[in-house]
MIFINU-243094 format. One line per field, with one value per residue (C-alpha): x, y, z. Coordinates in nm, 2 decimals. Layout:
px <- X:...
py <- Y:...
pz <- Z:...
//
This chain:
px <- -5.13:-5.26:-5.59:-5.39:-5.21:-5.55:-5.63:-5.47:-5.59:-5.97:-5.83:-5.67:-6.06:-6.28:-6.00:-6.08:-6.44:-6.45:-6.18:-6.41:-6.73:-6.62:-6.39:-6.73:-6.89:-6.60:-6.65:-7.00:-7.02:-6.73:-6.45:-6.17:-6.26:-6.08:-5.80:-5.45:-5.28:-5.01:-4.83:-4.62:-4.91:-5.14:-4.78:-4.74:-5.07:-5.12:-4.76:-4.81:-5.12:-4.95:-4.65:-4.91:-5.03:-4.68:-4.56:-4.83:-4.86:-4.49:-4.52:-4.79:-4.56:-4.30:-4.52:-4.63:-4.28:-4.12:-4.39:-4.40:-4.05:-3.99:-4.38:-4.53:-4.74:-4.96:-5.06:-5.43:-5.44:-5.75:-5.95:-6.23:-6.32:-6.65:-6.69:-6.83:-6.52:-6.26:-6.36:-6.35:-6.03:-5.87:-6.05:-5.90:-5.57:-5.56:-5.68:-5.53:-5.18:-5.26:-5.36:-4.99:-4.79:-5.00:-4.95:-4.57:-4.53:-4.62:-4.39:-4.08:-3.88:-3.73:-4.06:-4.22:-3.97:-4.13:-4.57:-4.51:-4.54:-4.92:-4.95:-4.83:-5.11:-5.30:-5.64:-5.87:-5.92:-5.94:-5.61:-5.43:-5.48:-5.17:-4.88:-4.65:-4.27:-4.20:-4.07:-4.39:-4.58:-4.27:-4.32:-4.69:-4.83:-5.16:-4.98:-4.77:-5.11:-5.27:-5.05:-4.99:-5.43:-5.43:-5.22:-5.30:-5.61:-5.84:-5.89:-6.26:-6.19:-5.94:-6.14:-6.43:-6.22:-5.97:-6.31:-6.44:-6.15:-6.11:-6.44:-6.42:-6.05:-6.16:-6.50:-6.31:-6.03:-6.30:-6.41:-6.78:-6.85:-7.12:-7.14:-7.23:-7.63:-7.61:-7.47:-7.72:-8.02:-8.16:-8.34:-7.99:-7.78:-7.83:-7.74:-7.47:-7.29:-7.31:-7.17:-6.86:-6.77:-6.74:-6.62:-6.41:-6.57:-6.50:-6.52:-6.28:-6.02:-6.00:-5.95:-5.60:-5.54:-5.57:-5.27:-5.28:-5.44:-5.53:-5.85:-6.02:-6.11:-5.79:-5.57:-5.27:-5.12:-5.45:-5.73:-5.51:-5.75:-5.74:-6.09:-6.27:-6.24:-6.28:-5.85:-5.81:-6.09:-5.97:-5.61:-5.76:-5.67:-5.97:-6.13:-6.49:-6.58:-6.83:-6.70:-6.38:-6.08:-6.03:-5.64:-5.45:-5.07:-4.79:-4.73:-4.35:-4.35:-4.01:-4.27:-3.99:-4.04:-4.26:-3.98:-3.80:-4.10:-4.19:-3.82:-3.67:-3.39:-3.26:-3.36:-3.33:-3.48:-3.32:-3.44:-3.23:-3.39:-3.60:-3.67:-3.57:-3.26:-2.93:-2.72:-3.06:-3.02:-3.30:-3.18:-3.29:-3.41:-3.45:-3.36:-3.25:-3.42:-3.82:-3.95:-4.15:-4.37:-4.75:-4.99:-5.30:-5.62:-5.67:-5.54:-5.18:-4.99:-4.70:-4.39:-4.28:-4.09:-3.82:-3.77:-3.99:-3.71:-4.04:-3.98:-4.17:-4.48:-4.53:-4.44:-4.49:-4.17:-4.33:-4.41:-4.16:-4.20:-4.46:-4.46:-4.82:-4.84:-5.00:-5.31:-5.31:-5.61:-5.56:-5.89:-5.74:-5.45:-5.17:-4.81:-4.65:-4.36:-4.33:-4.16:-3.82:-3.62:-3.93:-3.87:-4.15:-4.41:-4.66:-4.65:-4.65:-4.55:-4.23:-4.21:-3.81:-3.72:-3.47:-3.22:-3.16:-2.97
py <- -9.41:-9.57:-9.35:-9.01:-9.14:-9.16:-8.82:-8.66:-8.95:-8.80:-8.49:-8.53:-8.76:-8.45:-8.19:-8.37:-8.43:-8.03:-7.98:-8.17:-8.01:-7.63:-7.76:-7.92:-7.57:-7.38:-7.63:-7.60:-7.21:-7.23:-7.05:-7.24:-7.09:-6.78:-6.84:-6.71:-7.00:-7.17:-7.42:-7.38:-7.23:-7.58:-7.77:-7.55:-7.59:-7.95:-8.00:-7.78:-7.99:-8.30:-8.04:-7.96:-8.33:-8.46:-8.14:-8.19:-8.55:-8.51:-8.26:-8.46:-8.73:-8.50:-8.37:-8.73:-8.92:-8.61:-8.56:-8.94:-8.90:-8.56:-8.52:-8.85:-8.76:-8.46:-8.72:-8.67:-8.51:-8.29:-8.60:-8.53:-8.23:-8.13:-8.08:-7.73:-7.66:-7.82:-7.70:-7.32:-7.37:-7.55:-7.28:-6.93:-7.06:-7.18:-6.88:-6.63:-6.77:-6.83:-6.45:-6.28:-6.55:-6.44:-6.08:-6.15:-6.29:-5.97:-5.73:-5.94:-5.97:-6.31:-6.50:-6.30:-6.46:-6.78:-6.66:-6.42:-6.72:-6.72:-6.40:-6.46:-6.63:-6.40:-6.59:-6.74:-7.07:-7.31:-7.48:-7.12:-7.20:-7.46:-7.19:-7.13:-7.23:-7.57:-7.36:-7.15:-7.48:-7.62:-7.34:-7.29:-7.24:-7.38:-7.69:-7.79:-7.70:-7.96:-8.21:-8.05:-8.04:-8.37:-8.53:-8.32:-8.56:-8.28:-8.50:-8.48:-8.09:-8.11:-8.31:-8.11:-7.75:-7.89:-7.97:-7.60:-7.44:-7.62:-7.53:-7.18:-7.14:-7.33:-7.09:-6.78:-6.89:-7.00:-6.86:-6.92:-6.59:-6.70:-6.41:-6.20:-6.26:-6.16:-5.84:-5.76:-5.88:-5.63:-5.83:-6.03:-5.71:-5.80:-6.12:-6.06:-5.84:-6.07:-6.31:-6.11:-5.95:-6.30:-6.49:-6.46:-6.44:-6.44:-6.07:-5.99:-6.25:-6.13:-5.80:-5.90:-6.11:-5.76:-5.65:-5.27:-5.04:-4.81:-5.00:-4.85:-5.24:-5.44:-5.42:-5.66:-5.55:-5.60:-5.92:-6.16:-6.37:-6.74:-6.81:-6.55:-6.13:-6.09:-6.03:-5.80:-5.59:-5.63:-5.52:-5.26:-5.47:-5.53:-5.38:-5.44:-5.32:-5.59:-5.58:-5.82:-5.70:-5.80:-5.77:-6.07:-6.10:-5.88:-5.58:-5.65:-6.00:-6.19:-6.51:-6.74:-7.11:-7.34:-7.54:-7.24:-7.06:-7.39:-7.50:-7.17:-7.13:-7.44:-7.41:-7.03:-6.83:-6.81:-6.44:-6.18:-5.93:-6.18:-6.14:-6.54:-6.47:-6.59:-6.24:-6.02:-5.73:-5.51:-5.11:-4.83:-4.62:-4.30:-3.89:-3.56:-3.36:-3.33:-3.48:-3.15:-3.30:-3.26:-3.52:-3.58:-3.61:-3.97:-4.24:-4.29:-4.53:-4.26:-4.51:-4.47:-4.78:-4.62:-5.01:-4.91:-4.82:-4.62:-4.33:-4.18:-4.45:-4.76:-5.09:-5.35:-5.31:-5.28:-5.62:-5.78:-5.45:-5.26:-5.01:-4.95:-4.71:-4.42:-4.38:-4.00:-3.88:-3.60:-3.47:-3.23:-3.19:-2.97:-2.93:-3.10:-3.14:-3.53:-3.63:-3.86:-3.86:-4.02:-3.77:-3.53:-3.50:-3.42:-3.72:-3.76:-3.36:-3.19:-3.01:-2.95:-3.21:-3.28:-2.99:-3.14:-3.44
pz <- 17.75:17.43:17.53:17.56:17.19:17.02:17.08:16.78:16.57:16.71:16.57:16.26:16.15:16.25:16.07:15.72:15.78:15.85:15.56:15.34:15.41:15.33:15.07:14.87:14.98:14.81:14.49:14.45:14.49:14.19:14.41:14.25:13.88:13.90:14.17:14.18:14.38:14.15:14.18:14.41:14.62:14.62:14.73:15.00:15.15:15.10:15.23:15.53:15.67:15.67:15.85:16.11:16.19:16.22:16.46:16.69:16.73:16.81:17.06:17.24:17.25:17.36:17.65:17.74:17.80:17.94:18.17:18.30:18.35:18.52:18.69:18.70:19.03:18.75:18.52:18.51:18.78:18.66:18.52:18.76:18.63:18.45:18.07:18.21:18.36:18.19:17.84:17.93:18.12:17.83:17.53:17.74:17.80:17.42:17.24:17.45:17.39:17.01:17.03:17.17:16.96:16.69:16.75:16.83:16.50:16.32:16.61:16.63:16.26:16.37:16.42:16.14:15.91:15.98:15.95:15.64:15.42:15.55:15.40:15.14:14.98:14.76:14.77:15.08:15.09:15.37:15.31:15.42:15.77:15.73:15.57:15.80:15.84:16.03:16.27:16.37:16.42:16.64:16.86:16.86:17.23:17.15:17.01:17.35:17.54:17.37:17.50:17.83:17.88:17.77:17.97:18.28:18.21:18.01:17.70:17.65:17.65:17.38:17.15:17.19:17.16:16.89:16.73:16.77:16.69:16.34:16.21:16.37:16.17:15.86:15.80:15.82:15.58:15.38:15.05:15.14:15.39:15.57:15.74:15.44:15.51:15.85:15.79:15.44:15.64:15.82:16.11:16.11:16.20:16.59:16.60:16.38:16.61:16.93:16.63:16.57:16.94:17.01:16.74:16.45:16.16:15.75:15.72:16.03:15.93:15.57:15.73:15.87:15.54:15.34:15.13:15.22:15.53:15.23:15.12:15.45:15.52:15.55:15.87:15.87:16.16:16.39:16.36:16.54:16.65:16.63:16.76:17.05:16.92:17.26:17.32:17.01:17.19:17.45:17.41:17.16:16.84:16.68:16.33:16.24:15.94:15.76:15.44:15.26:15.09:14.73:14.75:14.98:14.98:15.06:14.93:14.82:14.76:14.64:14.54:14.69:14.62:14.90:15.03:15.19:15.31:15.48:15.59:15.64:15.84:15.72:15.32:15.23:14.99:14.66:14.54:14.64:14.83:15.02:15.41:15.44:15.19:15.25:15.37:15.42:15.61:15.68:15.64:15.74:15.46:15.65:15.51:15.65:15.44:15.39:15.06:14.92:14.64:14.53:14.59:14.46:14.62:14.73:15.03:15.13:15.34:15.51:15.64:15.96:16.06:15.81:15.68:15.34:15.05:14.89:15.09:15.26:15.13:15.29:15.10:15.37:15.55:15.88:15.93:16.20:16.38:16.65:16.39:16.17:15.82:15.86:15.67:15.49:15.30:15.03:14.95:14.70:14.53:14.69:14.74:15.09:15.30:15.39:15.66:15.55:15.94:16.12:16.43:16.34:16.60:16.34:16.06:15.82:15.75:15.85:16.14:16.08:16.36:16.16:16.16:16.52:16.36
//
Protein backbone atom coordinates (compact mmCIF):
# COMPACT_ATOMS: atom_id res chain seq x y z
CA UNK A 1 0.00 0.00 0.00
CA UNK A 2 2.53 2.58 1.22
CA UNK A 3 4.23 1.56 -2.48
CA UNK A 4 0.96 2.29 -4.52
CA UNK A 5 0.74 5.87 -2.11
CA UNK A 6 4.15 6.95 -3.35
CA UNK A 7 3.28 7.00 -6.76
CA UNK A 8 1.89 10.46 -7.03
CA UNK A 9 4.66 11.68 -4.85
CA UNK A 10 6.96 10.05 -8.13
CA UNK A 11 4.71 12.27 -10.06
CA UNK A 12 4.23 15.45 -8.56
CA UNK A 13 8.87 15.47 -8.22
CA UNK A 14 9.18 14.80 -12.15
CA UNK A 15 5.98 17.47 -12.89
CA UNK A 16 8.30 20.33 -11.33
CA UNK A 17 11.59 19.17 -12.56
CA UNK A 18 9.70 19.27 -16.13
CA UNK A 19 7.82 22.56 -15.05
CA UNK A 20 11.15 23.92 -14.17
CA UNK A 21 13.09 23.09 -17.14
CA UNK A 22 10.58 24.81 -19.88
CA UNK A 23 9.79 27.42 -17.43
CA UNK A 24 13.87 28.54 -17.28
CA UNK A 25 13.50 27.93 -21.31
CA UNK A 26 10.54 30.41 -21.42
CA UNK A 27 12.83 32.95 -19.08
CA UNK A 28 15.77 32.82 -20.93
CA UNK A 29 14.18 33.26 -24.48
CA UNK A 30 12.41 36.53 -22.60
CA UNK A 31 8.66 35.17 -23.10
CA UNK A 32 7.43 36.77 -19.94
CA UNK A 33 8.36 40.52 -21.35
CA UNK A 34 5.47 41.22 -23.18
CA UNK A 35 2.61 38.91 -21.63
CA UNK A 36 -1.02 39.53 -21.14
CA UNK A 37 -1.66 37.32 -18.03
CA UNK A 38 -2.74 39.59 -15.06
CA UNK A 39 -3.27 39.06 -12.09
CA UNK A 40 -5.77 37.19 -11.64
CA UNK A 41 -4.38 35.05 -14.58
CA UNK A 42 -0.84 33.97 -12.58
CA UNK A 43 -3.44 33.12 -9.35
CA UNK A 44 -5.36 31.03 -11.38
CA UNK A 45 -2.64 28.92 -12.80
CA UNK A 46 -0.52 28.67 -9.80
CA UNK A 47 -3.74 27.81 -7.80
CA UNK A 48 -4.92 25.31 -10.33
CA UNK A 49 -1.68 23.05 -10.10
CA UNK A 50 -1.74 22.72 -6.59
CA UNK A 51 -5.87 21.94 -7.67
CA UNK A 52 -4.61 19.18 -9.83
CA UNK A 53 -2.07 17.45 -7.22
CA UNK A 54 -4.62 17.45 -4.48
CA UNK A 55 -7.56 15.91 -7.00
CA UNK A 56 -5.54 13.24 -8.08
CA UNK A 57 -3.80 12.02 -5.10
CA UNK A 58 -7.42 11.86 -3.78
CA UNK A 59 -8.76 9.89 -6.46
CA UNK A 60 -5.96 7.36 -6.14
CA UNK A 61 -6.84 7.06 -2.70
CA UNK A 62 -10.29 6.85 -3.65
CA UNK A 63 -9.66 4.02 -6.10
CA UNK A 64 -7.38 2.21 -3.61
CA UNK A 65 -9.62 1.83 -0.38
CA UNK A 66 -12.67 1.30 -2.44
CA UNK A 67 -11.07 -1.22 -4.48
CA UNK A 68 -9.68 -3.31 -1.26
CA UNK A 69 -12.98 -3.19 -0.10
CA UNK A 70 -15.38 -4.06 -2.97
CA UNK A 71 -12.52 -6.14 -5.35
CA UNK A 72 -9.78 -7.12 -3.10
CA UNK A 73 -9.15 -10.44 -5.25
CA UNK A 74 -7.85 -7.45 -8.69
CA UNK A 75 -5.37 -5.88 -6.60
CA UNK A 76 -2.34 -6.29 -8.75
CA UNK A 77 -3.58 -8.61 -10.44
CA UNK A 78 -1.53 -7.46 -13.75
CA UNK A 79 1.91 -7.03 -11.79
CA UNK A 80 3.41 -9.60 -13.98
CA UNK A 81 3.21 -7.90 -16.93
CA UNK A 82 6.05 -6.44 -19.14
CA UNK A 83 7.06 -2.67 -19.33
CA UNK A 84 6.42 -3.51 -23.17
CA UNK A 85 3.07 -4.39 -22.46
CA UNK A 86 1.93 -2.70 -19.73
CA UNK A 87 3.00 0.77 -20.85
CA UNK A 88 1.07 0.66 -24.24
CA UNK A 89 -1.92 -0.76 -22.50
CA UNK A 90 -1.86 1.91 -19.89
CA UNK A 91 -0.84 5.07 -22.70
CA UNK A 92 -4.14 4.02 -25.35
CA UNK A 93 -6.52 3.65 -22.67
CA UNK A 94 -5.25 7.09 -21.23
CA UNK A 95 -5.12 9.28 -24.16
CA UNK A 96 -8.03 7.93 -25.90
CA UNK A 97 -10.32 8.82 -22.93
CA UNK A 98 -8.48 12.20 -22.36
CA UNK A 99 -9.33 12.68 -26.23
CA UNK A 100 -13.57 12.12 -26.10
CA UNK A 101 -13.73 13.93 -22.55
CA UNK A 102 -11.74 16.45 -24.21
CA UNK A 103 -13.86 16.76 -27.19
CA UNK A 104 -17.09 16.41 -24.88
CA UNK A 105 -16.05 19.30 -23.11
CA UNK A 106 -16.27 21.63 -26.13
CA UNK A 107 -19.95 19.64 -27.44
CA UNK A 108 -21.77 19.49 -24.24
CA UNK A 109 -22.57 23.23 -22.59
CA UNK A 110 -22.66 21.69 -19.00
CA UNK A 111 -19.11 20.35 -18.99
CA UNK A 112 -17.93 23.25 -21.22
CA UNK A 113 -18.83 25.49 -18.32
CA UNK A 114 -16.20 24.01 -16.38
CA UNK A 115 -12.87 23.87 -19.45
CA UNK A 116 -13.70 27.40 -20.91
CA UNK A 117 -11.65 28.88 -18.25
CA UNK A 118 -8.63 27.06 -20.12
CA UNK A 119 -9.43 29.08 -22.93
CA UNK A 120 -9.68 31.73 -21.53
CA UNK A 121 -6.10 32.52 -21.21
CA UNK A 122 -4.96 34.77 -23.85
CA UNK A 123 -1.22 33.87 -23.79
CA UNK A 124 0.77 30.17 -23.84
CA UNK A 125 2.62 29.38 -21.28
CA UNK A 126 3.17 26.14 -19.55
CA UNK A 127 1.23 26.82 -16.41
CA UNK A 128 -2.18 26.80 -18.88
CA UNK A 129 -2.18 23.13 -18.78
CA UNK A 130 -3.59 23.49 -14.98
CA UNK A 131 -6.97 25.95 -15.89
CA UNK A 132 -9.75 24.23 -15.59
CA UNK A 133 -12.75 24.17 -12.93
CA UNK A 134 -12.27 21.79 -9.89
CA UNK A 135 -14.82 20.04 -11.33
CA UNK A 136 -13.23 19.07 -14.75
CA UNK A 137 -10.24 17.59 -12.80
CA UNK A 138 -12.78 15.67 -10.41
CA UNK A 139 -14.12 14.01 -13.29
CA UNK A 140 -11.12 13.58 -15.46
CA UNK A 141 -10.94 9.90 -17.00
CA UNK A 142 -7.28 9.92 -17.22
CA UNK A 143 -7.20 10.92 -13.51
CA UNK A 144 -9.36 7.73 -12.07
CA UNK A 145 -7.24 5.54 -14.67
CA UNK A 146 -4.30 6.43 -12.93
CA UNK A 147 -5.38 5.03 -9.83
CA UNK A 148 -7.33 2.19 -11.39
CA UNK A 149 -3.64 1.12 -13.51
CA UNK A 150 -1.98 1.48 -10.48
CA UNK A 151 -3.53 -0.49 -8.33
CA UNK A 152 -4.46 -3.16 -10.88
CA UNK A 153 -0.54 -3.43 -10.23
CA UNK A 154 0.63 -1.27 -13.49
CA UNK A 155 2.74 1.21 -11.41
CA UNK A 156 6.01 1.21 -13.34
CA UNK A 157 3.73 2.03 -16.40
CA UNK A 158 2.20 5.02 -14.79
CA UNK A 159 5.29 6.57 -13.72
CA UNK A 160 6.93 6.15 -16.85
CA UNK A 161 3.54 7.49 -18.96
CA UNK A 162 2.62 10.21 -16.35
CA UNK A 163 6.29 11.08 -17.07
CA UNK A 164 5.66 11.27 -20.88
CA UNK A 165 2.65 12.79 -20.82
CA UNK A 166 3.91 15.87 -18.73
CA UNK A 167 6.62 16.76 -20.85
CA UNK A 168 4.61 15.94 -24.07
CA UNK A 169 1.63 18.53 -22.45
CA UNK A 170 4.15 21.03 -20.96
CA UNK A 171 6.18 21.57 -24.60
CA UNK A 172 3.09 22.26 -26.42
CA UNK A 173 1.70 24.77 -23.94
CA UNK A 174 4.97 26.11 -23.92
CA UNK A 175 6.07 29.42 -25.30
CA UNK A 176 9.32 27.90 -26.63
CA UNK A 177 7.97 26.06 -30.16
CA UNK A 178 10.42 23.67 -30.62
CA UNK A 179 8.94 22.54 -33.48
CA UNK A 180 9.40 25.80 -35.36
CA UNK A 181 13.00 24.34 -36.78
CA UNK A 182 11.63 21.29 -38.00
CA UNK A 183 9.13 22.77 -40.07
CA UNK A 184 11.79 25.92 -41.57
CA UNK A 185 14.44 23.30 -42.13
CA UNK A 186 14.18 21.85 -45.21
CA UNK A 187 16.00 18.42 -44.61
CA UNK A 188 13.82 18.46 -41.22
CA UNK A 189 10.39 18.57 -43.10
CA UNK A 190 10.30 14.59 -43.02
CA UNK A 191 10.90 13.94 -39.74
CA UNK A 192 8.80 16.60 -38.80
CA UNK A 193 5.77 15.06 -40.14
CA UNK A 194 6.22 11.50 -38.62
CA UNK A 195 6.72 14.11 -35.45
CA UNK A 196 3.31 15.58 -35.75
CA UNK A 197 0.94 12.44 -37.07
CA UNK A 198 2.08 11.15 -33.99
CA UNK A 199 2.49 13.50 -31.49
CA UNK A 200 1.12 16.71 -30.37
CA UNK A 201 3.08 19.35 -30.98
CA UNK A 202 3.39 23.35 -30.22
CA UNK A 203 2.04 24.36 -33.54
CA UNK A 204 -1.06 21.88 -33.42
CA UNK A 205 -1.98 22.74 -29.85
CA UNK A 206 -1.87 26.44 -30.37
CA UNK A 207 -4.11 25.63 -33.27
CA UNK A 208 -7.08 24.61 -30.89
CA UNK A 209 -5.87 27.52 -28.40
CA UNK A 210 -6.72 30.08 -31.33
CA UNK A 211 -9.33 32.75 -30.65
CA UNK A 212 -11.13 32.67 -34.19
CA UNK A 213 -11.43 29.89 -37.31
CA UNK A 214 -10.97 33.18 -39.32
CA UNK A 215 -7.10 33.39 -39.13
CA UNK A 216 -7.02 30.19 -41.52
CA UNK A 217 -4.66 28.56 -38.65
CA UNK A 218 -6.71 28.34 -35.40
CA UNK A 219 -9.43 25.63 -34.93
CA UNK A 220 -10.93 25.65 -31.45
CA UNK A 221 -13.40 23.20 -31.99
CA UNK A 222 -10.82 20.43 -33.40
CA UNK A 223 -6.88 19.66 -31.86
CA UNK A 224 -8.23 17.79 -28.91
CA UNK A 225 -5.45 15.88 -28.29
CA UNK A 226 -3.86 15.41 -25.00
CA UNK A 227 -0.80 13.43 -26.21
CA UNK A 228 -1.06 10.90 -29.62
CA UNK A 229 -2.77 13.09 -33.03
CA UNK A 230 -3.38 9.75 -33.96
CA UNK A 231 -7.57 9.93 -32.46
CA UNK A 232 -8.19 13.44 -34.01
CA UNK A 233 -7.09 11.73 -37.36
CA UNK A 234 -8.59 9.35 -36.72
CA UNK A 235 -12.05 10.48 -35.98
CA UNK A 236 -11.39 13.20 -38.66
CA UNK A 237 -10.50 15.99 -36.05
CA UNK A 238 -7.23 16.97 -36.78
CA UNK A 239 -5.74 20.44 -38.44
CA UNK A 240 -2.09 20.62 -39.46
CA UNK A 241 -1.21 23.63 -40.58
CA UNK A 242 2.55 24.53 -39.25
CA UNK A 243 2.10 27.84 -38.29
CA UNK A 244 0.77 29.53 -34.52
CA UNK A 245 -1.96 31.84 -33.99
CA UNK A 246 -1.17 35.21 -32.50
CA UNK A 247 -4.77 35.70 -30.96
CA UNK A 248 -5.63 33.14 -27.62
CA UNK A 249 -8.79 33.61 -25.62
CA UNK A 250 -12.40 33.77 -26.34
CA UNK A 251 -13.95 35.70 -28.53
CA UNK A 252 -16.64 37.18 -25.96
CA UNK A 253 -15.02 37.01 -22.83
CA UNK A 254 -16.83 38.29 -19.50
CA UNK A 255 -12.98 38.20 -17.76
CA UNK A 256 -14.67 36.76 -14.62
CA UNK A 257 -12.48 36.62 -11.53
CA UNK A 258 -10.22 33.11 -10.83
CA UNK A 259 -12.08 31.81 -7.98
CA UNK A 260 -15.31 31.19 -9.94
CA UNK A 261 -13.77 29.91 -12.98
CA UNK A 262 -11.91 27.49 -10.79
CA UNK A 263 -14.85 26.69 -8.16
CA UNK A 264 -17.76 27.10 -10.44
CA UNK A 265 -20.85 25.67 -9.67
CA UNK A 266 -20.31 26.38 -6.23
CA UNK A 267 -18.68 30.26 -6.47
CA UNK A 268 -20.46 31.94 -9.59
CA UNK A 269 -19.42 34.43 -11.77
CA UNK A 270 -20.20 37.93 -10.81
CA UNK A 271 -20.48 39.63 -14.56
CA UNK A 272 -23.69 39.49 -15.92
CA UNK A 273 -23.80 37.88 -19.11
CA UNK A 274 -21.29 35.28 -18.03
CA UNK A 275 -21.70 31.48 -19.15
CA UNK A 276 -20.92 30.56 -15.29
CA UNK A 277 -23.39 33.50 -14.07
CA UNK A 278 -25.85 33.24 -11.61
CA UNK A 279 -29.45 33.04 -13.80
CA UNK A 280 -27.61 32.46 -17.37
CA UNK A 281 -29.66 31.29 -19.95
CA UNK A 282 -28.34 30.62 -23.25
CA UNK A 283 -31.07 32.07 -26.17
CA UNK A 284 -31.51 31.44 -29.26
CA UNK A 285 -30.79 34.49 -31.35
CA UNK A 286 -32.30 33.15 -34.58
CA UNK A 287 -34.51 35.46 -37.54
CA UNK A 288 -37.26 34.96 -40.04
CA UNK A 289 -36.19 37.19 -42.41
CA UNK A 290 -32.67 37.10 -44.45
CA UNK A 291 -30.14 39.78 -43.44
CA UNK A 292 -29.60 41.54 -47.05
CA UNK A 293 -26.39 43.66 -46.48
CA UNK A 294 -22.97 44.23 -48.49
CA UNK A 295 -19.91 42.72 -47.44
CA UNK A 296 -16.62 43.46 -48.21
CA UNK A 297 -14.08 41.37 -49.56
CA UNK A 298 -12.31 39.46 -46.78
CA UNK A 299 -12.91 36.16 -44.15
CA UNK A 300 -16.10 35.68 -42.18
CA UNK A 301 -17.16 33.44 -39.42
CA UNK A 302 -21.27 32.76 -40.57
CA UNK A 303 -23.15 31.50 -37.10
CA UNK A 304 -24.96 28.55 -37.27
CA UNK A 305 -25.53 27.29 -33.79
CA UNK A 306 -28.02 30.46 -33.63
CA UNK A 307 -26.41 30.98 -29.82
CA UNK A 308 -24.17 34.13 -31.38
CA UNK A 309 -26.34 37.56 -30.52
CA UNK A 310 -24.04 39.05 -33.69
CA UNK A 311 -26.22 37.76 -36.11
CA UNK A 312 -25.65 36.18 -38.47
CA UNK A 313 -21.54 36.37 -37.50
CA UNK A 314 -20.04 34.14 -35.19
CA UNK A 315 -18.97 35.44 -31.69
CA UNK A 316 -18.01 32.23 -29.89
CA UNK A 317 -21.35 31.07 -28.91
CA UNK A 318 -20.84 27.68 -30.31
CA UNK A 319 -18.73 26.40 -27.84
CA UNK A 320 -20.82 23.85 -25.52
CA UNK A 321 -22.33 22.71 -28.80
CA UNK A 322 -21.54 20.07 -31.95
CA UNK A 323 -22.05 23.07 -33.90
CA UNK A 324 -18.69 24.78 -35.86
CA UNK A 325 -18.76 28.68 -37.64
CA UNK A 326 -18.73 28.58 -41.03
CA UNK A 327 -15.75 30.09 -42.58
CA UNK A 328 -17.01 32.59 -45.73
CA UNK A 329 -14.49 34.25 -47.91
CA UNK A 330 -15.54 37.51 -49.93
CA UNK A 331 -13.08 37.98 -52.49
CA UNK A 332 -14.83 41.16 -53.62
CA UNK A 333 -17.17 43.33 -52.43
CA UNK A 334 -20.92 42.62 -53.16
CA UNK A 335 -24.33 42.70 -51.90
CA UNK A 336 -25.83 39.29 -50.01
CA UNK A 337 -28.61 37.59 -48.59
CA UNK A 338 -27.45 35.96 -45.14
CA UNK A 339 -29.01 33.37 -43.77
CA UNK A 340 -30.70 34.46 -40.02
CA UNK A 341 -33.34 31.01 -39.57
CA UNK A 342 -30.37 28.54 -39.80
CA UNK A 343 -32.66 26.11 -41.98
CA UNK A 344 -31.10 26.99 -45.38
CA UNK A 345 -29.52 24.18 -47.07
CA UNK A 346 -27.12 26.53 -48.72
CA UNK A 347 -25.23 28.56 -45.69
CA UNK A 348 -24.54 30.86 -45.12
CA UNK A 349 -27.04 32.48 -48.07
CA UNK A 350 -30.77 32.33 -48.21
CA UNK A 351 -32.36 29.94 -49.95
CA UNK A 352 -35.99 31.24 -48.50
CA UNK A 353 -36.24 28.12 -46.17
CA UNK A 354 -37.69 30.30 -44.08
CA UNK A 355 -41.14 31.20 -45.55
CA UNK A 356 -41.81 27.50 -44.37
CA UNK A 357 -41.80 28.75 -40.59
Amino acid sequence: MENILAIPNIDVYAVLAILGFFGVVELVLGHYHDTKRTKDDWILESVGFFVVVATKLLLVAIVIFGGDYLFPATSNIFQGWSLWLSIPFYLFIDDIAQYWYHRSAHEYDWLWKHHRVHHQAEDMGILVAYRNSWVYYLLMPNLWWGGIATYLGLAPAVIFGLIFKQIIVTSTHSTWKWDELLYKTKSLKPIAWIIEHILITPAFHFAHHGKSKADHISDPNGNFGNTFSLWDQLFGTAMFTRQYPTDFGLQTDPLDPWYSQLLYPFVKSPKEGSEIAKGYEKVKHTGTEPLKTTLEAGTYLYCQCGFSSTQPFCNGSHHGSKFKPLVVEIEKTRPVSLCTCKLTKTPPYCDNSHLGL
